[in-house]
C-alpha positions as CSV (number, residue, x, y, z in Angstrom):
1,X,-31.7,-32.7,-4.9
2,X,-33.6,-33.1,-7.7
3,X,-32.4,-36.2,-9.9
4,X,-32.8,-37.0,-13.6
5,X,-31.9,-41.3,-14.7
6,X,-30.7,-40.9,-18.3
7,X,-30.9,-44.7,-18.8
8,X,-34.2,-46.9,-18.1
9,X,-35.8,-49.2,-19.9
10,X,-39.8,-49.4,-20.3
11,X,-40.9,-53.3,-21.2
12,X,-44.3,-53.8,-22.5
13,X,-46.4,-52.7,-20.1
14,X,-44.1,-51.2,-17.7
15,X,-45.2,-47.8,-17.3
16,X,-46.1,-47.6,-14.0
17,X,-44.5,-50.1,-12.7
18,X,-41.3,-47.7,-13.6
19,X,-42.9,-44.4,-12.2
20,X,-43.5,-46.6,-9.0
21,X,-39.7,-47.4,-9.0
22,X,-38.9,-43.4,-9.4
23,X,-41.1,-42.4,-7.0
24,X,-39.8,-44.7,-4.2
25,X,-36.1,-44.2,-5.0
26,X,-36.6,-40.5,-5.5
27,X,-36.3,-40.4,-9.2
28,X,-37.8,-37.5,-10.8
29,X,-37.5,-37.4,-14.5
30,X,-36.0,-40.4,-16.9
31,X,-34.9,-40.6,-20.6
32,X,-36.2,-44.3,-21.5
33,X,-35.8,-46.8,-24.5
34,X,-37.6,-49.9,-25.3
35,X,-36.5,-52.8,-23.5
36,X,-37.3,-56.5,-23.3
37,X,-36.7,-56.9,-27.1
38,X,-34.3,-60.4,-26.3
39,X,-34.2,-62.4,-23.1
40,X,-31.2,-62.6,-20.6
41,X,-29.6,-65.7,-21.7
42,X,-30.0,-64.5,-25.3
43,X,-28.3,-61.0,-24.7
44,X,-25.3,-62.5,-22.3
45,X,-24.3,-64.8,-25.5
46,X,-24.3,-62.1,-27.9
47,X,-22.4,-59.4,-26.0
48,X,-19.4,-61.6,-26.0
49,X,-19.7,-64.0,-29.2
50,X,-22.3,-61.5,-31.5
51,X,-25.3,-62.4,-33.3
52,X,-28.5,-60.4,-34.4
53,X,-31.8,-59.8,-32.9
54,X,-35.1,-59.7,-35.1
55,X,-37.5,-58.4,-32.4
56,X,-38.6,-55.0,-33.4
57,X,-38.4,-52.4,-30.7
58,X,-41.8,-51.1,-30.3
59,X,-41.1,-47.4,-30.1
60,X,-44.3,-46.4,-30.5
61,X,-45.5,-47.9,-27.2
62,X,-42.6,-45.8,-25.2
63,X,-43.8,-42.4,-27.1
64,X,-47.1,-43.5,-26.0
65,X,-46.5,-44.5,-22.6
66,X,-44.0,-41.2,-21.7
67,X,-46.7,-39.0,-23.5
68,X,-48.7,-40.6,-20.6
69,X,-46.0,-39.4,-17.6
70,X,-46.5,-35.4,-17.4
71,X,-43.3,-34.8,-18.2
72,X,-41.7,-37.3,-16.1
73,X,-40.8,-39.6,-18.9
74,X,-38.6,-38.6,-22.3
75,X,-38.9,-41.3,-24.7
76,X,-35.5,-42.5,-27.0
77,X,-35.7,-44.6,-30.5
78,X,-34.5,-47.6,-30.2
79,X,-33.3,-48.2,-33.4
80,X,-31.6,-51.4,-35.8
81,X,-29.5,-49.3,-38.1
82,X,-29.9,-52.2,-40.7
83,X,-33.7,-51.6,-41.2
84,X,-34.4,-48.4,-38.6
85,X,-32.8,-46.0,-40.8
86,X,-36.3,-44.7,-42.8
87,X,-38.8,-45.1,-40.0
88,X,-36.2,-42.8,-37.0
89,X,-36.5,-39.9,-39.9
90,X,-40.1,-39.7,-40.5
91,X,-40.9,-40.0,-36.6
92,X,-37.8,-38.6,-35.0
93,X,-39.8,-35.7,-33.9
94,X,-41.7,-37.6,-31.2
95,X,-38.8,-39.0,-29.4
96,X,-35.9,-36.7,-27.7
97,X,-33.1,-39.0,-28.3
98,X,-31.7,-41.9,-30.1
99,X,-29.7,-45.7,-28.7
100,X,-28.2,-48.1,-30.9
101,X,-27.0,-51.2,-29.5
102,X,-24.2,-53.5,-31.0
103,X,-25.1,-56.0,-28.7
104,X,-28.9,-56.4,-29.3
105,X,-28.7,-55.9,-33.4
106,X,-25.5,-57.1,-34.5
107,X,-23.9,-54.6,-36.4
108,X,-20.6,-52.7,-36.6
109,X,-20.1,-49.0,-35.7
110,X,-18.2,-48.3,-39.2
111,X,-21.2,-49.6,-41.7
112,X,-23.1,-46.7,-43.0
113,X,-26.2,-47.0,-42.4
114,X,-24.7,-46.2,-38.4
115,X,-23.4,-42.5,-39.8
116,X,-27.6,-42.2,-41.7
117,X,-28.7,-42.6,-38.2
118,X,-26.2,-40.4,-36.6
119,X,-27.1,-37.6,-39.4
120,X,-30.8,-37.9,-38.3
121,X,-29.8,-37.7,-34.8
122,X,-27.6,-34.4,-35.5
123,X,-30.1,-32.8,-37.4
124,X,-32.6,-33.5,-34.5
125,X,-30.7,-32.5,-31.8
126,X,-30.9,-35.6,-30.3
127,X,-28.3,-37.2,-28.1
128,X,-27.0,-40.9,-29.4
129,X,-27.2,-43.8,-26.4
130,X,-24.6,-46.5,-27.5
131,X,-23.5,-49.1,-25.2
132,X,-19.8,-50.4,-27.3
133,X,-18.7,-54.3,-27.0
134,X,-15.5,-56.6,-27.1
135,X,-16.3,-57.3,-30.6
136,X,-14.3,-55.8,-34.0
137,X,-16.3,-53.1,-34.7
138,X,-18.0,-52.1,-31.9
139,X,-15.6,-51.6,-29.1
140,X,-14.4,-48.1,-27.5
141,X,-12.1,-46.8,-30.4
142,X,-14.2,-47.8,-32.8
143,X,-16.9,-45.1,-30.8
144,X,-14.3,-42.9,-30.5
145,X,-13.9,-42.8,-34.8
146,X,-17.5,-42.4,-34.9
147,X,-17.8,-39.6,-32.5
148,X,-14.3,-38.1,-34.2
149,X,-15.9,-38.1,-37.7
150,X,-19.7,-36.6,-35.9
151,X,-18.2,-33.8,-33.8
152,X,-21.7,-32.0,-33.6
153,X,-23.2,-35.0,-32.2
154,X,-23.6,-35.9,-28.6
155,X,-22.2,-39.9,-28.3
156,X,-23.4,-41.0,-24.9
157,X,-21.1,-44.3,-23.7
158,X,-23.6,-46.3,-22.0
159,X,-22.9,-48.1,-18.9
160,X,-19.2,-47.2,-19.5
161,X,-18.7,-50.1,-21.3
162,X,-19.6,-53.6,-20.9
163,X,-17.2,-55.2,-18.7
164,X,-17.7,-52.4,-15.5
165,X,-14.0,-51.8,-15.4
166,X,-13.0,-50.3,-19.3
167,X,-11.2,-47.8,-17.9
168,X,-9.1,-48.0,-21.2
169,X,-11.7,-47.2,-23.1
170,X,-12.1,-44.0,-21.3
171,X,-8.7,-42.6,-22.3
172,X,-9.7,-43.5,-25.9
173,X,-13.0,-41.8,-25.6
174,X,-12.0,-38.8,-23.2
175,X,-10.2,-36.7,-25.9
176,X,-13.4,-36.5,-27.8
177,X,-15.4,-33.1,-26.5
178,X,-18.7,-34.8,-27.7
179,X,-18.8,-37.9,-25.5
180,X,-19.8,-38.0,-22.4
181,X,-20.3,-41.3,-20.3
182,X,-23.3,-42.7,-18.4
183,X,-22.9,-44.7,-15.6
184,X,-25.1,-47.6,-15.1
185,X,-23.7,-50.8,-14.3
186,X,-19.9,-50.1,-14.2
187,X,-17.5,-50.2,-11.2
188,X,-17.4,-47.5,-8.5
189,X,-13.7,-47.1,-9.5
190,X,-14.7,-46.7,-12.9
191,X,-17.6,-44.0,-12.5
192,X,-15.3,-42.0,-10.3
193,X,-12.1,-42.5,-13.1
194,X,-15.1,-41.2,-15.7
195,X,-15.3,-38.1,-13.6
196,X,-11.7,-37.3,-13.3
197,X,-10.7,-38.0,-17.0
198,X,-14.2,-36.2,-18.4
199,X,-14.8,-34.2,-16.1
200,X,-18.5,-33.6,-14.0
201,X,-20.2,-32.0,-16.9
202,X,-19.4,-35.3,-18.5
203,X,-21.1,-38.1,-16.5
204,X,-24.4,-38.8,-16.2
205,X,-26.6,-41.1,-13.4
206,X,-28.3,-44.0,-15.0
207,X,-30.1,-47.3,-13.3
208,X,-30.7,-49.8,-16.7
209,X,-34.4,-50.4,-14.7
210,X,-35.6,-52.9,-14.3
211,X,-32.3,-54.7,-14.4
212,X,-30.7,-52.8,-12.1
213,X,-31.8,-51.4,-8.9
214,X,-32.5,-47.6,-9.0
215,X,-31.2,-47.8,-5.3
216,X,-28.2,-49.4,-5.9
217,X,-26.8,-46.6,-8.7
218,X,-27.6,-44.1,-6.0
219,X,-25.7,-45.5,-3.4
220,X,-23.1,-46.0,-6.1
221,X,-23.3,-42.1,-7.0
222,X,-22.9,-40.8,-3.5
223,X,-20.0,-43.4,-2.6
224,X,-17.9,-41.0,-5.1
225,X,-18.1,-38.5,-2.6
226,X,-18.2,-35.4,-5.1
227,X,-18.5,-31.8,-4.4
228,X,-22.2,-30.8,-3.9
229,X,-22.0,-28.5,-7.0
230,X,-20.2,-31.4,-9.2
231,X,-22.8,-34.3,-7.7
232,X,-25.5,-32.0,-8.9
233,X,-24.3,-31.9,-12.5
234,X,-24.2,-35.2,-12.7
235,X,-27.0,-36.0,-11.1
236,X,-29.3,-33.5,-13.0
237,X,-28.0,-30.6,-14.8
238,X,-25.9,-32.6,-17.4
239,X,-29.3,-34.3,-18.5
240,X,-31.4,-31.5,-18.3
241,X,-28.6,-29.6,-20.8
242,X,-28.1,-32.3,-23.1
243,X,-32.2,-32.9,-24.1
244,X,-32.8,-29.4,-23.9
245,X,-34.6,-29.6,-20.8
246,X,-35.2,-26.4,-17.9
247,X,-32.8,-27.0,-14.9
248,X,-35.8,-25.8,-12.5
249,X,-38.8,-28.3,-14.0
């Protein structure tokens, strides 16, 4: 079974040390983002009480490092929307997809320099990576208003959340067509919920390496117990279709 991580992370330096990880979980392809912009203690506080990080993410290094990876590595913008907005335009064409993160930046999903990204990202083709908080703003209906008013883009709910068990936030989000939910992170009751409110061609595998183990959201994948057909869309054919990649690479 072939088996396609739409969420991983590449700190500076990382490269190989995430092909490595791939290669001994049985990874073949990833979509990646920068990561390591804001340390753990840092990121905890402003999931739940909000604040603003400064630390540019350098998207140049993960175009460079996935141009690098034959193939194996499809690099995302990591954009702030409060100063991104210019640069994701004039170099969208090197990346295949696009994250914005509440969390990490500090802004709402109503300001507008969130629907200048998303137009980019429409116009590109590119898939939108969003990971939605507790916070006014940037929780699941407020998504759900985003994705309502960009029906030709592709919202991706990362991690389901950030609590591991917002199943609410998957009835709000499951009306919307364009949504589909990745799975790092969250509950086994919640990835398997995701898959009977969405549907398979809905879900998609993710580890958040390196701060999660790739084995662990495998084991977490198979415990649903799907149909081989289903597990495989999931798994590999929902990624491959939503970055315009061949099923067979």
């Amino acid at each position: 079974m072939s088996v396609f991580d739409f969420h991983a992370r590449l700190v500076p330096g990382g490269g190989d040390r995430l092909l490595q990880a791939m290669d001994r979980a049985g990874i073949d392809r990833a979509a990646v983002s920068a990561g390591g912009l804001i340390g753990l203690d840092e990121l905890s506080v402003q999931i739940t009480y909000g604040g603003r990080a400064e630390t540019p993410a350098d998207n140049a290094a993960v175009a460079q490092a996935c141009a690098r990876s034959g193939g194996r590595l499809l690099p995302f913008y990591f954009a702030d929307p409060r100063r991104d907005a210019d640069a994701y335009r004039k170099e969208a064409e090197a990346f295949r997809g696009l994250e914005i993160s509440p969390a990490v930046h500090g802004f709402r999903l109503d300001e507008p320099v969130v629907a200048e990204l998303v137009s980019v990202a429409v116009a590109m083709r590119h898939p939108v990576y969003v990971v939605t908080t507790g916070r006014p703003g940037c929780r699941p209906a407020d998504l759900a208003r985003l994705a309502f008013e960009f029906p030709q883009a592709t919202v991706v709910w990362g991690h389901c959340g950030h609590t591991g068990l917002e199943v609410a936030g998957l009835a709000e989000l499951a009306p919307l067509p364009n949504v589909v939910a990745e799975l790092s992170g969250c509950l086994t009751v919640t990835a398997r919920t995701a898959v009977e409110r969405l549907g398979a061609g809905r879900v998609l595998f993710g580890t958040e390496f390196p701060l999660q183990h790739p084995a662990v959201e495998l084991a977490k994948c198979a415990a649903l117990g799907l149909a081989p057909a289903d597990h495989d869309r999931l798994m590999w054919t929902n990624a491959c279709r939503l970055l315009g990649e061949d099923t067979t690479w």
